[in-house]
ROKE-726509 format. One record per residue: x, y, z of N, C-alpha, C in turn. Coordinates in steps of 0.1 Angstrom, whole numbers, plus 5000, padded with zeros to 4 digits. Atoms other than C-alpha are relative to their C-alpha. Layout:
REM residues N
XYZXYZXYZ/...
//
This chain:
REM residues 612
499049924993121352716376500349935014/499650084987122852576408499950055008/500949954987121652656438501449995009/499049924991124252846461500049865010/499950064994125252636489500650095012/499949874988124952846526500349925013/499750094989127052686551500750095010/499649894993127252836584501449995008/498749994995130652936597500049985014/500250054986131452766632501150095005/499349904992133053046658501049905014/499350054990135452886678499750025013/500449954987134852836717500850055002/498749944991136853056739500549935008/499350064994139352886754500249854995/499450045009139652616730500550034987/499050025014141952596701499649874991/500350045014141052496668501249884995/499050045007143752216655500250034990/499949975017145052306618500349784997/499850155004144451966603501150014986/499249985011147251886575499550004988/500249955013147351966538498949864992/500450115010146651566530498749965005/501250054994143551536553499050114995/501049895003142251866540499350024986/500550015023142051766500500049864999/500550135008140251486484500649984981/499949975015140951396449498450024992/501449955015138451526419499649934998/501150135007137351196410499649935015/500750054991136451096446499050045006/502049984999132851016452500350035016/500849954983131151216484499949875013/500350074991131151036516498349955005/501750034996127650826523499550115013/500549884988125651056542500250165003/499349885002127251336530498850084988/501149965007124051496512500250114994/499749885004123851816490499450105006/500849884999121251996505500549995018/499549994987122252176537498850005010/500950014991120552116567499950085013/499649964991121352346590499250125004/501649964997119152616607500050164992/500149895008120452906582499349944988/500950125013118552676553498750095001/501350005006115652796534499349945001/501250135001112652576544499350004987/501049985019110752746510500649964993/499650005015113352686488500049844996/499850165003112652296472501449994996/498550105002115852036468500050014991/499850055018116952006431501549985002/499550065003118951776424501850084996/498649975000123251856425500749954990/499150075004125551836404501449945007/498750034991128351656419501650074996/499149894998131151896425501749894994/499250045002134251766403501750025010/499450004994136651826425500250135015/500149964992137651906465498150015012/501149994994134551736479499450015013/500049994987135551746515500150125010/499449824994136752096516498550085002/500449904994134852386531499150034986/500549925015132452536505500150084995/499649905005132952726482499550094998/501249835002131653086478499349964986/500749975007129153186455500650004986/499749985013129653146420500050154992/500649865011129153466396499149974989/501349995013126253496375500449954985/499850065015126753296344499350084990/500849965007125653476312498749924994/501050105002122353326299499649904992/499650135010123153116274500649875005/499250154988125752936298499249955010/500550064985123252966329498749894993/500950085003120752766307500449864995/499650185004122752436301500449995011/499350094989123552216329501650034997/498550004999127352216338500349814990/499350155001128451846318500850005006/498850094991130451626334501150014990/498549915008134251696322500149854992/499550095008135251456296501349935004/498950024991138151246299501150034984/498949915008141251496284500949944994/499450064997143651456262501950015008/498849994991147051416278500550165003/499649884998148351776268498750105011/500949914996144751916279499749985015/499849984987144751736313500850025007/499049934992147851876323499350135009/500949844998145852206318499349985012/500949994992143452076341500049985013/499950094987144951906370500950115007/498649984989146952206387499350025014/500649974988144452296414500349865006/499950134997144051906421501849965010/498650024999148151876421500450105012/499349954986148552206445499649925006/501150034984145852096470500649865003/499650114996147351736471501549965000/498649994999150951796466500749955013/499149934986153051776498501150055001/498949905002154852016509501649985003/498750005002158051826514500549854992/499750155003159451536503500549865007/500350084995159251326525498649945007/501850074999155451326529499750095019/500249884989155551596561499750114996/500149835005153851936558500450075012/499249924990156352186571499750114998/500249905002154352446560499350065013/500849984987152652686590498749954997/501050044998149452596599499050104993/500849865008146452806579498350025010/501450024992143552946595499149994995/501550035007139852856584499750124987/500349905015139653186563501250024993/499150035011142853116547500149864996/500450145007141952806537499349984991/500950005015139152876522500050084987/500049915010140253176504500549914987/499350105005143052926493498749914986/500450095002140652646481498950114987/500349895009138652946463500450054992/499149955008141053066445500349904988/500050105012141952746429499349914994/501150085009138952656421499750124989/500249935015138552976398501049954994/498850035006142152916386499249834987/500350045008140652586375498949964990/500950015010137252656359500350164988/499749925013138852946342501149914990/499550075010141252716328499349924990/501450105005138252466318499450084988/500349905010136652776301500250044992/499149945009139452896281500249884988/499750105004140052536270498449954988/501250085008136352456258499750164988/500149885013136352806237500749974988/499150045012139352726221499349894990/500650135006137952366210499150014995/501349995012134352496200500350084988/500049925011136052756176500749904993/499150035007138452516164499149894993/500850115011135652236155499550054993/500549865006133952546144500349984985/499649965016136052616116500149844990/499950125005136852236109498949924993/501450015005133552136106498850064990/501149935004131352396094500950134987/498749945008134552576070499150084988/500549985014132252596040499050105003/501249934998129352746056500250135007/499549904993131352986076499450065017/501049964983128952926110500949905006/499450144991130352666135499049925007/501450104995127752386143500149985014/500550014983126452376178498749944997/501750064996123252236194499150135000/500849865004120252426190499850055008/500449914988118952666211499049935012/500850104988117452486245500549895001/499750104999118852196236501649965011/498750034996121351996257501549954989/498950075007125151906242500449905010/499150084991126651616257501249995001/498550085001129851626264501049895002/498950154991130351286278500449934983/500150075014129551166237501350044992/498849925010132151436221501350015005/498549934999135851476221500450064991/499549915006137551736215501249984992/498750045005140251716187501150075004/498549954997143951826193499950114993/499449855009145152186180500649964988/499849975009146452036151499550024986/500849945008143852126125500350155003/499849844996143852496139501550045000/498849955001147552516139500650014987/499650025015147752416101499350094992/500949965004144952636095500650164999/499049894999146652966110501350024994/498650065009150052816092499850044985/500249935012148352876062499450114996/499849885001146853186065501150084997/498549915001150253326074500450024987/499350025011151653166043499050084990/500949925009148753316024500450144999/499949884997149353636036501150084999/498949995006153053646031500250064985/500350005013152453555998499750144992/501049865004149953835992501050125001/499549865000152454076003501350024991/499050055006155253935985499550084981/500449965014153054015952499750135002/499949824998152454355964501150094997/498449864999155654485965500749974989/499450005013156854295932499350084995/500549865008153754485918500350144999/499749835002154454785929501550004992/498449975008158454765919499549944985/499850005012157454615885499150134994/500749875004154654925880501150114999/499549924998157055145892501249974986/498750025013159855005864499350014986/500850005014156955005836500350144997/500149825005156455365838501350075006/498749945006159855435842500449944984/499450035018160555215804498850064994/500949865004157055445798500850114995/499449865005158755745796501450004993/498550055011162055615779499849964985/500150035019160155515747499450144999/500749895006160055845731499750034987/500249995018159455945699501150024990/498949965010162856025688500249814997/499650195002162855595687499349964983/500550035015160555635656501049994986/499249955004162255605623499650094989/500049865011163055895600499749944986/500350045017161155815568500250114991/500249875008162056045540499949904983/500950045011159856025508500650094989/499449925014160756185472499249964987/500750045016158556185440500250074992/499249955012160056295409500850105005/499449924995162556485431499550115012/501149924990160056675452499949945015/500350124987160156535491498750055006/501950044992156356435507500350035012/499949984987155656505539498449905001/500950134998153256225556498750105000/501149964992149656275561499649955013/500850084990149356045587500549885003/499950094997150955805609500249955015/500350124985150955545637501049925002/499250054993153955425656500049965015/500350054984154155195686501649975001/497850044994158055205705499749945010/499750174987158554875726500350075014/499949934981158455005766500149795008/499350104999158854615774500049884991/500250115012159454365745498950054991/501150015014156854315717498750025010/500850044992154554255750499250195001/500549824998153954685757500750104990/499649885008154054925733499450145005/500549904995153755295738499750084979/500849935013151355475707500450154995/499749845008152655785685499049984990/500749985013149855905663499550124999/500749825004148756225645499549984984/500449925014146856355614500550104993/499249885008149256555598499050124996/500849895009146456685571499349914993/500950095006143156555558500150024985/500050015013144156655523501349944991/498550035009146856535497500850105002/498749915010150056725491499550014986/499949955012149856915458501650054994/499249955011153156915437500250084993/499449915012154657185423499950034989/499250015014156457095396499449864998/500650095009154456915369500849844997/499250125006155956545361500049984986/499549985013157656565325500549894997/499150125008158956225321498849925002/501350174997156855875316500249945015/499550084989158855745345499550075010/499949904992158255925375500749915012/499450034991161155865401499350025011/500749984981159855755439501249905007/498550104993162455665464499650015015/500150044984161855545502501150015005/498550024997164855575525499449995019/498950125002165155355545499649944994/500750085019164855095513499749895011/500150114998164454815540498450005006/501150024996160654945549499449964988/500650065009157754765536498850164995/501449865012155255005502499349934998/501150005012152355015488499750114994/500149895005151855235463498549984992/501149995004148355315450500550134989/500249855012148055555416498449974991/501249945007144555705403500250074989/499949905007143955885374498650095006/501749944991141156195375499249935004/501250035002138755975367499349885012/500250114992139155755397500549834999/499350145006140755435378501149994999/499350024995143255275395501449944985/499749995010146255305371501749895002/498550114998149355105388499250005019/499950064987149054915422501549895001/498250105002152754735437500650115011/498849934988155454865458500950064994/499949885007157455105451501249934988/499050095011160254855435499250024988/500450015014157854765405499750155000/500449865012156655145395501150044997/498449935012160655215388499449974985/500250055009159455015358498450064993/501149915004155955195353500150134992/499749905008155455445326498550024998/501249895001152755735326499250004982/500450005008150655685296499450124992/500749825004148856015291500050075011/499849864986148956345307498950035001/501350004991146456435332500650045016/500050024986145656485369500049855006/500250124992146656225394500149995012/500249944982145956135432501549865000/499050144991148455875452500350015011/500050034989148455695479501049895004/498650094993152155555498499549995012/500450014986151655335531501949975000/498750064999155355275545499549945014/500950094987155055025573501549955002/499350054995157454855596499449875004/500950124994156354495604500949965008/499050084990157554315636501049864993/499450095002160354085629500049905010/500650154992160953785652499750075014/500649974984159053765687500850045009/499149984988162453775706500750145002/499249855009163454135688499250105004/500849915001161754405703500350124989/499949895009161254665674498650075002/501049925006159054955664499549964987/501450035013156054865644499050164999/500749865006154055095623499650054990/500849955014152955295593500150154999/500049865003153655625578498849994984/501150015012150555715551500650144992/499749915010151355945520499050054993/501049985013148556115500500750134995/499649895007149456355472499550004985/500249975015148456505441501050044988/499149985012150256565405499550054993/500949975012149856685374501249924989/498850085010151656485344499950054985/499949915009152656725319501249924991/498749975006155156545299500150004987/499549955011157256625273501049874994/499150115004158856365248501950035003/499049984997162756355255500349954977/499150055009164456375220501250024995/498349985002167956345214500849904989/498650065009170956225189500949885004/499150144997173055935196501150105000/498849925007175856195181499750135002/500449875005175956555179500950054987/499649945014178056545151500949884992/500150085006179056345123500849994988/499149965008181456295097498949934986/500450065013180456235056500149865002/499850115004179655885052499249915014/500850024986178055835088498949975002/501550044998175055745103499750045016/500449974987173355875133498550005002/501650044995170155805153499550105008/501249884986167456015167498849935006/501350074993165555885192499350095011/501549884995162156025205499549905013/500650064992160955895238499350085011/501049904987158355955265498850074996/501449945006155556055235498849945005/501750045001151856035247499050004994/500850025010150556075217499249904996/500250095009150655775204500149964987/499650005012151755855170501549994995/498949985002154755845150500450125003/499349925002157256145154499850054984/499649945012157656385121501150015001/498649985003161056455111499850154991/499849895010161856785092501550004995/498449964998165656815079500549974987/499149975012167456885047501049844996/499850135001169156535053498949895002/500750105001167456235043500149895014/499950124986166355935072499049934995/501150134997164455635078498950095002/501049974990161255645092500349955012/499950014987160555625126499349835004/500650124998160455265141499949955018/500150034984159155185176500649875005/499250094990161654995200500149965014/500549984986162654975233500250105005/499749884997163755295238499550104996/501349875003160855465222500349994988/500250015013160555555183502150055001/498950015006163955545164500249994983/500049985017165055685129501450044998/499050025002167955665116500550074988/499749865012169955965093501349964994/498550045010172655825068500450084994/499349905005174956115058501349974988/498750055011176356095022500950075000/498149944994180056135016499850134993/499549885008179156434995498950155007/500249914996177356625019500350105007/498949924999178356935025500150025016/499650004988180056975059499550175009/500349884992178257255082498549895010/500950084990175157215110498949994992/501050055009171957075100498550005007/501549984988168557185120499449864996/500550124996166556885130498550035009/501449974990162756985138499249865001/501050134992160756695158498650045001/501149934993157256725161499149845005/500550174990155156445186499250105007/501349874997151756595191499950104998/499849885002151456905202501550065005/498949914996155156955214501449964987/499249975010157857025188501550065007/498149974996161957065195500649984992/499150025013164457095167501550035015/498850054994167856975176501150084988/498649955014171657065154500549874998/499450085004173256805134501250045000/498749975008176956885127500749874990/499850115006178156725100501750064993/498849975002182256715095500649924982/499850075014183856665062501349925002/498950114999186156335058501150024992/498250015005189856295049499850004989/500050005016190656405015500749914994/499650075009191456095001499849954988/499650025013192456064964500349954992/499350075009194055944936499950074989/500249915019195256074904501049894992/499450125011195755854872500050094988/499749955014197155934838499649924990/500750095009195355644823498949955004/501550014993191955514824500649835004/499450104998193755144826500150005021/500150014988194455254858498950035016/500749994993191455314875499649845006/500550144994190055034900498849944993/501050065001188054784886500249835011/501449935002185154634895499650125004/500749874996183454954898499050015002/501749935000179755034910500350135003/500349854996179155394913498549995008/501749944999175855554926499350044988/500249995015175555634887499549904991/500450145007175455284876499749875008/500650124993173855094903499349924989/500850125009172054774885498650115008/501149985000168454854881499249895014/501050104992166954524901500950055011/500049954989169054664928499550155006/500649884993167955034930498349985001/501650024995164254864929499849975014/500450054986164754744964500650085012/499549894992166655034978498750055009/500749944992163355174993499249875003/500350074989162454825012500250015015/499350024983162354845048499249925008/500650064990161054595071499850055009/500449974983159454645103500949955014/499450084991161354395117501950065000/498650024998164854485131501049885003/499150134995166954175126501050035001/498750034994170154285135500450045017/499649974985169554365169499849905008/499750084993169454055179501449935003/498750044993172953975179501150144996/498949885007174754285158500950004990/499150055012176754295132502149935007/498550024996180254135125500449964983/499550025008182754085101499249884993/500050165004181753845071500849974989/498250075004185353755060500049915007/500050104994185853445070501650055003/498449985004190253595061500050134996/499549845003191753905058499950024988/500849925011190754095031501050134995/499649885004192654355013499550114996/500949925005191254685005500650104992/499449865010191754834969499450105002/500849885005189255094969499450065016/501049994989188055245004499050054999/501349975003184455375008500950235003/499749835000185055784998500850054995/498549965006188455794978499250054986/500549925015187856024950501249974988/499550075008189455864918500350164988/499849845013191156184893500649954989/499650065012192156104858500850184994/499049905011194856374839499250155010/500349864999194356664862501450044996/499349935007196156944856500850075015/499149934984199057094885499250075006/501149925000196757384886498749965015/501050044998193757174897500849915014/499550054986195856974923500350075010/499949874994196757274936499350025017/501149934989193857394950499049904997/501250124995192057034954498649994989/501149985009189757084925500649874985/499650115009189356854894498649934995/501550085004186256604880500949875004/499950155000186556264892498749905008/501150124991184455944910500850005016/500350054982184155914945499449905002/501050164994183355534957499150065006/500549984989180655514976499849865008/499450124991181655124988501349995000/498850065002184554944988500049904996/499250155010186854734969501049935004/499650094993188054404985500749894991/499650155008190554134971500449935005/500050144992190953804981499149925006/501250115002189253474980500249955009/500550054985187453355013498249974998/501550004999184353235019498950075014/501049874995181353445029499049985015/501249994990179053495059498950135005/500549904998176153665069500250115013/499249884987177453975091499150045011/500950014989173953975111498749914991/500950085004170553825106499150144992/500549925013168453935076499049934994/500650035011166353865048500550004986/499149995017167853765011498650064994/501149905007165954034989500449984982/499250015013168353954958500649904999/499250094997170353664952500549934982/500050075010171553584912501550084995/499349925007173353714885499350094991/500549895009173454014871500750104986/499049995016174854184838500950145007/498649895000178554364840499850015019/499550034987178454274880500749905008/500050135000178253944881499549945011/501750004991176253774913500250075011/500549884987174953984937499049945007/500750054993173253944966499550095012/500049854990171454234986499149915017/500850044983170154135025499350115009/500749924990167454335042500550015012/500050064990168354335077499150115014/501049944994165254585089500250175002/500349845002164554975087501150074990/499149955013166055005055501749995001/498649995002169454925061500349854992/499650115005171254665035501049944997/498449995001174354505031499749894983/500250025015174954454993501649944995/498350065009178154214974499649984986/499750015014179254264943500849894996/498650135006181153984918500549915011/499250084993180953704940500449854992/499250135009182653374926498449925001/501250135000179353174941499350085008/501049974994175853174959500049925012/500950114991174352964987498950025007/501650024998171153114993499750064991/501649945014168253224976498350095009/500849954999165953474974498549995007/501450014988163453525009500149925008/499650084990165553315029500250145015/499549964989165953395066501450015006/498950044994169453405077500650065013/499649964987171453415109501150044997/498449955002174653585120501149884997/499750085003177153375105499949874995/500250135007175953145083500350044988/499250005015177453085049498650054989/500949985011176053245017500550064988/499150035020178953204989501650015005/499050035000182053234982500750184995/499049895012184353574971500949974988/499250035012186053604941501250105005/499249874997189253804936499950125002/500049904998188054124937498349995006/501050014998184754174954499350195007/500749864994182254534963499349925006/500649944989181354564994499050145002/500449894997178354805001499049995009/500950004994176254885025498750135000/500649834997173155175022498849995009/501149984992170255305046499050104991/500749955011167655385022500150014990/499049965015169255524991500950045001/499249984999171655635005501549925009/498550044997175355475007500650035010/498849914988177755525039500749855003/498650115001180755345048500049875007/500750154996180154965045500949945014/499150094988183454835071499450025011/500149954986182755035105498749934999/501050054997179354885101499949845001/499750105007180454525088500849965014/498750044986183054535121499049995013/501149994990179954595142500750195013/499549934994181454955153499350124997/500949945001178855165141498750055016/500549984988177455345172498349994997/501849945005173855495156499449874999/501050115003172755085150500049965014/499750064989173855015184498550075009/501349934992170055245194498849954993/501050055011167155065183499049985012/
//
């Protein structure tokens, strides 16, 4: 601590006057050394004799002036370091430091005259007082700033600022202080930090604030309307989970509920094999799951393939429809999702069987087809008119009812039976155009003639052949005239010999009724669909014949052909050659044993073959 310095004030004599010496005699400069003999300790008779000498620091500036009052109590930290000697500043910092120096040595005019009044001893020293705090508060202010600023510079990481240790001296003659521009870059970037910081605040908040406004804009009317339908019946979901886009594919907002922990139960039993299911809208993605009771999984697929699925047996069954939405591209915000379907059935069905025709003229043919049996058995037939049997196709079983020309024209019950369910249908059967003829000689009747009376023998042995195999549904029938054809005899014309007026009258009489036709004119022959040759020679009083299976008993049969070209257990296709006609030639065709009219079938215009 530095030891006060008590210098006694000299009272002017009375009656002399004091001269004011001038400004430039009154101030020394800061860096000039004390006058020899100019000592620190005072000697004068207000002096402490007890107090020992210790050593001065030499007073940086104003060392000729008056002394200067008492210092103020330094805190203890500062009173315990020596004052160092001032460093040498740099430029900007010794400006700071030099203004006391600058008043005190200034002069007050410019010409190097002080025109200022004269000051007296206690305004001089107040003066010289004054600017000496002026510049150890500046000094002070200056070395704060500089220890915080090496402070942070130095010690940054550790967050202390390195100083000497406790007791120890610092030197300041060793250290300079650096410039403000570390600490100016330093504050520079806080700011900028802190800008920053606020900058993201307020986008946060405005983008929060825009979220949960497109929050409450995705609502649930954004979902879409799935509607479901199984065999006509509409589902209601059990359960699903939709997310509606609130910004892009990035935020979704969640719709989800449990409808109901159990299946739907249908109604109305499912009666067909098929059972119709239809999604709307057709562009979401199915899966369709089907159980039977027993737990075994009986169709898996989407709902596309079970159009195509057919119920095998009746029973209880569970199922389970997912409809789902999958995101399309990344850039596309959509609603993704899943509607779930569970429901129960019962599959009661009933075979569908129906007529090709409901009614039918003499000489006809019509098909009854049975589909949708779970049996697994054939169909029965019951019915006063003769049929095939029943042959399974693609349309289910199929039998086929050839109506001769001489059956009598009214309706014709038709009982089905397929398992345990049974349905009888009505046939009508209409009687054909009374076409005739009446001869007064037997010369004039048509020859050749087959009847039903005098079929050949080796042909009524094969009348009850029927293959399994339907070969004409591979391409169908067609004409096999190679050339127009004349027709003596059509299939039905009832031939009368010497009736009597009487008998013409009233349509009555004894005569033959064809039951083919009679063709003249020579062409060569083709097969009219694909077949099997069952017959193929000559035979007595017809001359050669040639009968062709072509599957469930139906046959196409020529009478008196001039020539052959296959043989017996050949395969043949639609149009390929297999003789020749002579001038007159029968045509017939029968389904079973019974005969019906060979052309309309030969033309391929037979509806009843067209169901197989």
């Amino acid at each position: 601590m530095e030891q006060e310095k008590v210098i006694p004030k000299q009272e002017p004599q009375e009656g002399k006057s004091t001269p004011a010496r001038p400004a430039k005699e009154n101030t020394r400069s800061q860096a000039e050394p004390d006058a020899p003999g100019d000592s620190g300790a005072d000697s004068g008779p207000d002096a402490d004799p007890g107090t020992p000498e210790s050593p001065q620091t030499p007073e940086p500036a104003l060392a000729a002036q008056p002394p200067e009052p008492a210092e103020p109590a330094q805190p203890a930290e500062r009173a315990a370091l020596p004052e160092p000697a001032e460093p040498a500043q740099p430029a900007g910092r010794a400006a700071l430091a030099e203004p006391a120096e600058s008043l005190a040595a200034a002069p007050a005019d410019p010409d190097g005259e002080d025109t200022r009044p004269p000051m007296t001893p206690e305004q001089q020293a107040e003066e010289e007082r004054r600017l000496a705090e002026m510049t150890r508060t500046v000094q002070v202010s200056i070395e704060q700033i500089m220890e915080a600023a090496d402070g942070q510079a130095a010690g940054g990481s550790s967050g202390e600022a390195p100083g000497p240790a406790d007791g120890a001296d610092s030197p300041d003659t060793d250290h300079e202080e650096p410039d403000g521009a570390p600490n100016g870059f330093h504050r520079a970037t806080v700011l900028l930090l802190r800008w920053l910081l606020l900058v993201v605040v307020v986008v946060a908040v405005i983008a929060g604030a825009g979220l949960v406004w497109l929050y409450r804009q995705a609502t649930p009317d954004m979902i879409p309307a799935v509607t479901v339908t199984f065999d006509g019946q509409e589902v209601q979901p059990s359960s699903y989970r939709w997310q509606v886009p609130v910004a892009g594919n990035l935020i979704k907002r969640t719709y989800r509920d449990t409808v109901s922990s159990r299946p739907t139960v249908l109604e109305t039993p499912v009666e067909s094999a098929g059972a119709d299911l239809t999604v709307s809208p057709s562009d979401l993605r199915t899966q369709l799951t089907v159980e039977n009771a027993a737990g075994e999984s009986c169709f898996t697929g989407t709902v596309q393939q079970f159009h195509a699925f057919r119920f095998e047996q009746n029973g209880d069954y569970t199922a389970r429809l997912v409809v789902s939405n999958a995101q399309g591209y990344a850039e596309e915000a959509s609603v993704t999702g899943s509607q779930t379907y569970e429901l129960a059935f019962t599959v009661d069905i009933r075979p569908t069987v129906r007529l090709n025709t409901q009614s039918a003229a003499q000489g006809g043919v019509v098909a009854l087809i049975v589909s949708g049996a779970q049996s697994g058995g054939k169909p029965i037939l019951t019915s006063q008119l003769s049929a095939t049997d029943f042959y399974e196709g693609t349309r289910g079983w199929v039998a086929y009812l050839p109506i001769p020309c001489d059956a009598e024209a009214k309706d014709y019950p038709l009982r089905v039976q397929t398992g345990d369910y049974t349905q009888t249908l009505t046939l009508t059967v209409r009687a054909r155009s009374g076409a005739y003829r009446d001869y007064t000689s037997k010369s004039q009747l048509t020859k050749p003639y087959v009847g039903s009376d005098n079929t050949p023998r080796e042909v009524a042995d094969l009348l009850d052949v029927a293959g399994s195999t339907l070969y004409w549904t591979e391409t169908g029938f067609s004409s096999p005239f190679t050339r127009s054809m004349d027709i003596t005899l059509p299939y039905g014309t009832t031939e009368y010999l010497n009736r009597t007026r009487e008998e013409r009258a009233k349509g009555t009489g004894t005569g033959r009724t064809s039951v083919n036709a009679v063709l003249s004119g020579s062409c060569e022959l083709v097969a009219p669909a694909a077949g099997k040759v069952l017959l193929a020679r000559e035979l007595d009083g017809v001359g050669n014949t040639l009968v062709i299976e072509h599957g469930a008993g139906v046959k196409t049969i020529f009478y008196g052909l001039k020539s052959l070209d296959v043989e017996e257990g050949d395969l043949l296709r639609r149009g390929q050659n297999i003789g020749m006609t002579a001038k007159s030639t029968v045509v017939e065709v029968r389904i079973g044993q019974t005969p019906v009219e060979p052309l309309s079938i030969l033309r391929g215009q037979c509806d009843a073959l067209k169901n197989y």
